[in-house]
N, C-alpha and C positions, 0 to 999 in steps of 0.2 A: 907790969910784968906778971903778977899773980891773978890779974885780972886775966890776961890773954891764954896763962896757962890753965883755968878754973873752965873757959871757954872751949879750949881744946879738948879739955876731961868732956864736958858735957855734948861735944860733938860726937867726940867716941864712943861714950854711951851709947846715943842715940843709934848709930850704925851698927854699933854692934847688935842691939835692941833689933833693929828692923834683921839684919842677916839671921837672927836667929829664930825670928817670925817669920818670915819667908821658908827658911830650912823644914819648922815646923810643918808648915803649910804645904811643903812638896812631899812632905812623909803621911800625911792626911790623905793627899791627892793619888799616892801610888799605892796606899792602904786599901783606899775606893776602888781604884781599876782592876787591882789583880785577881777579883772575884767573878770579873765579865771576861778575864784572858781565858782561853781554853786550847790547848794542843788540839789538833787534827790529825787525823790520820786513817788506819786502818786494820780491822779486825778479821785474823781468820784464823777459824778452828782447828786448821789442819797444820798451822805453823808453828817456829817454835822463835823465838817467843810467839805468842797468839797476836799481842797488839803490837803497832808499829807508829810511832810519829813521827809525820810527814811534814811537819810546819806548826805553825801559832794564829789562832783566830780570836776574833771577841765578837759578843753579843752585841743587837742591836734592835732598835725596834719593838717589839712587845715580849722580849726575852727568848722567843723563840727560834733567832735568825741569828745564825752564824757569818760571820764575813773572813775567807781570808782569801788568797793567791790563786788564779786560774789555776797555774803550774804545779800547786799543790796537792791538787784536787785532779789535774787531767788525765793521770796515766786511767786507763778502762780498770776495773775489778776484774777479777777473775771470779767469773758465778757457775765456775765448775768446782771450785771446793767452797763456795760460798762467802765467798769474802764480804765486807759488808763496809761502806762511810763508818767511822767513829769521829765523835768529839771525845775531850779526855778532862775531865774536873777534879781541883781539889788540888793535892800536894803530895810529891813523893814517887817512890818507885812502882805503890799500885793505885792509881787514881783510879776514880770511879770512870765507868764506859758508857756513854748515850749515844745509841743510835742513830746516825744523820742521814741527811738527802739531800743532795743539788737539786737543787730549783731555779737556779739564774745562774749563768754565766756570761763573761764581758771579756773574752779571747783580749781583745784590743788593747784594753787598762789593765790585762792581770787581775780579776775580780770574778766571786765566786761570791754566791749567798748557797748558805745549806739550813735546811730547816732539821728543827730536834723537836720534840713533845716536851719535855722538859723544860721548863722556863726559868731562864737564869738573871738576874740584874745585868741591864742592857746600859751603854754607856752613852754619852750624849754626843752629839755630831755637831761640829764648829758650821759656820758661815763657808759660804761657798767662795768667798773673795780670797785671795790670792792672801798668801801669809806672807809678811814682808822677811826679807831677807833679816838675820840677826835674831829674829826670833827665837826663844828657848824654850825646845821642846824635849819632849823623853819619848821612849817607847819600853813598852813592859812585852815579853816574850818567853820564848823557850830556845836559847841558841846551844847549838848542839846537844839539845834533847831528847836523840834518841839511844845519847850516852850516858846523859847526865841524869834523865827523868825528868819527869815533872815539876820542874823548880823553877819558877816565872824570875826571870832576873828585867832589872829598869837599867837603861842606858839613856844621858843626856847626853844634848848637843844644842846647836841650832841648826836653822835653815838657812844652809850656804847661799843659793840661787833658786832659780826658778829659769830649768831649762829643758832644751827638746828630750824627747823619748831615748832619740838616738845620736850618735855624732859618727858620720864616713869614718867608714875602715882604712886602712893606708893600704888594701890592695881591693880594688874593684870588683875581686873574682869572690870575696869575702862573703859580700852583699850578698843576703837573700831576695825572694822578689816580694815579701812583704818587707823586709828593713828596705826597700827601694822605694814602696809604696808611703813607709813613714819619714821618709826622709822627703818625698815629695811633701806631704803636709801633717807635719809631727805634731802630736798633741805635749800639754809641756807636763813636767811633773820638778819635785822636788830633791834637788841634791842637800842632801844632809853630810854637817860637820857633824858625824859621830857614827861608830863602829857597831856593824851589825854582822851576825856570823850564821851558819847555815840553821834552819831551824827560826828562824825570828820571821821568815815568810810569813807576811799573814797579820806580823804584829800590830798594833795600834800607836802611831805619831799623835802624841797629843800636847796640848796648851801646857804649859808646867804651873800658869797659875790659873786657868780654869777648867782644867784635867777635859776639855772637850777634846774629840778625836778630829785632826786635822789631814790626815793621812794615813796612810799604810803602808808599812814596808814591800817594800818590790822588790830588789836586787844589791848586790853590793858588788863596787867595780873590785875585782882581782886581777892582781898583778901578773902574774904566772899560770899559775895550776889552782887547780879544785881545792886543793891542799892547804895551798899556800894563805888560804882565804882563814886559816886558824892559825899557823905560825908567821903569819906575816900580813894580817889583813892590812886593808889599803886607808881605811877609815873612811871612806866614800862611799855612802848609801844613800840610795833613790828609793823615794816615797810616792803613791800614788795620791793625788790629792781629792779629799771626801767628797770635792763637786763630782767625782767621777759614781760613787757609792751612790750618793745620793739619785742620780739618775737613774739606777738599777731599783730603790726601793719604791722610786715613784710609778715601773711598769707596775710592780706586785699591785699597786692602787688598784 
């Protein structure tokens, strides 16, 4: 009996031991990322506030290259009062401002690279194969950012599935003639168990024990209204997955 109980002790150790090396090891990994995350957005003179952020990007590639969301990036500038790309670095209500540029975009995957002059520590990019379902991943961001400021927040989950772009509306009339076009030959992306709110566009899905980026936040299904997507989100978030990025850094070759 004091045998079996001395066993149990030294099991529990053990586990305990590993959960709290593990825990370590995910506050290591989010430590790393949150210096390559940087808000997006946009600066102009004549506004008031002056900056604005539109979404969440990270660095990639030789420090210089920004990656976040098509949809973040698309509305035109107005270059009648001079509006200008921003990145936004650092922490707080006045982060530092570097000036960006689109240089790639991928309409199709939701994907934007913008170049900066400024070189920032860039994050590493996972393997192009399919991340099996169960997987535990995080994403570090700025959700509701353009309230809250500059305060990179990390949300865990896993990776629920791996499915289409899109799924039929229940009235036909709903359809665009591009969701018509991706429902003829959908590319697939990833459903994420875990809650992402407006402002995390852009952000980085990565490994939780190799902090490599595996994805990127896309979209979150909402239930109702725009609104609803803060007092009620749905906890269903869709990821792009990095074989899509990766294809974008390899035209700049």
């Amino acid at each position: 009996m004091w045998a079996m109980s001395r066993l149990f002790m030294i099991a529990l150790l053990i586990v305990l031991h590993s959960t709290s090396t593990l825990a370590h090891d995910f506050v290591a990994t989010v430590t790393n990322i949150k210096p390559s995350v940087v808000g997006v957005g946009v600066y102009d003179p004549l506004a008031a506030p002056r900056s604005t952020l539109q979404g969440t990007g990270f660095v990639v590639g030789d420090g210089t290259l920004v990656v976040t969301n098509y949809h973040v990036v698309s509305k035109p500038l107005k270059k009648d009062v001079r509006q200008s790309r921003v990145i936004f670095t650092g922490s707080g209500k006045n982060p530092q401002t570097v000036m960006a540029e689109v240089i790639e975009i991928d309409p199709l995957h939701d994907l934007a690279l913008l170049k900066i002059k400024k070189a920032l520590p860039p994050l590493q990019l996972g393997l192009d194969a399919v991340v099996p379902d169960g997987t535990q991943i995080a994403f570090t961001g700025y959700p509701i950012g353009a309230v809250l400021g500059l305060y990179a927040a990390t949300h865990t989950g896993i990776i629920a599935a791996y499915t289409p772009v899109i799924t039929p509306s229940v009235n036909s009339d709903k359809l665009s003639a591009d969701a018509i076009r991706r429902l003829r030959d959908p590319y697939f992306i990833y459903q994420l168990d875990a809650t992402a709110y407006p402002g995390n566009s852009g952000s980085p899905v990565y490994d939780v024990e190799t902090g490599k980026v595996v994805a990127i936040i896309n979209k979150v299904f909402i239930k109702k209204t725009k609104e609803s997507a803060l007092t009620d989100p749905s906890g269903i978030t869709y990821a792009i997955p990095v074989a899509y990025l990766k294809k974008m850094l390899a035209k700049l070759k």
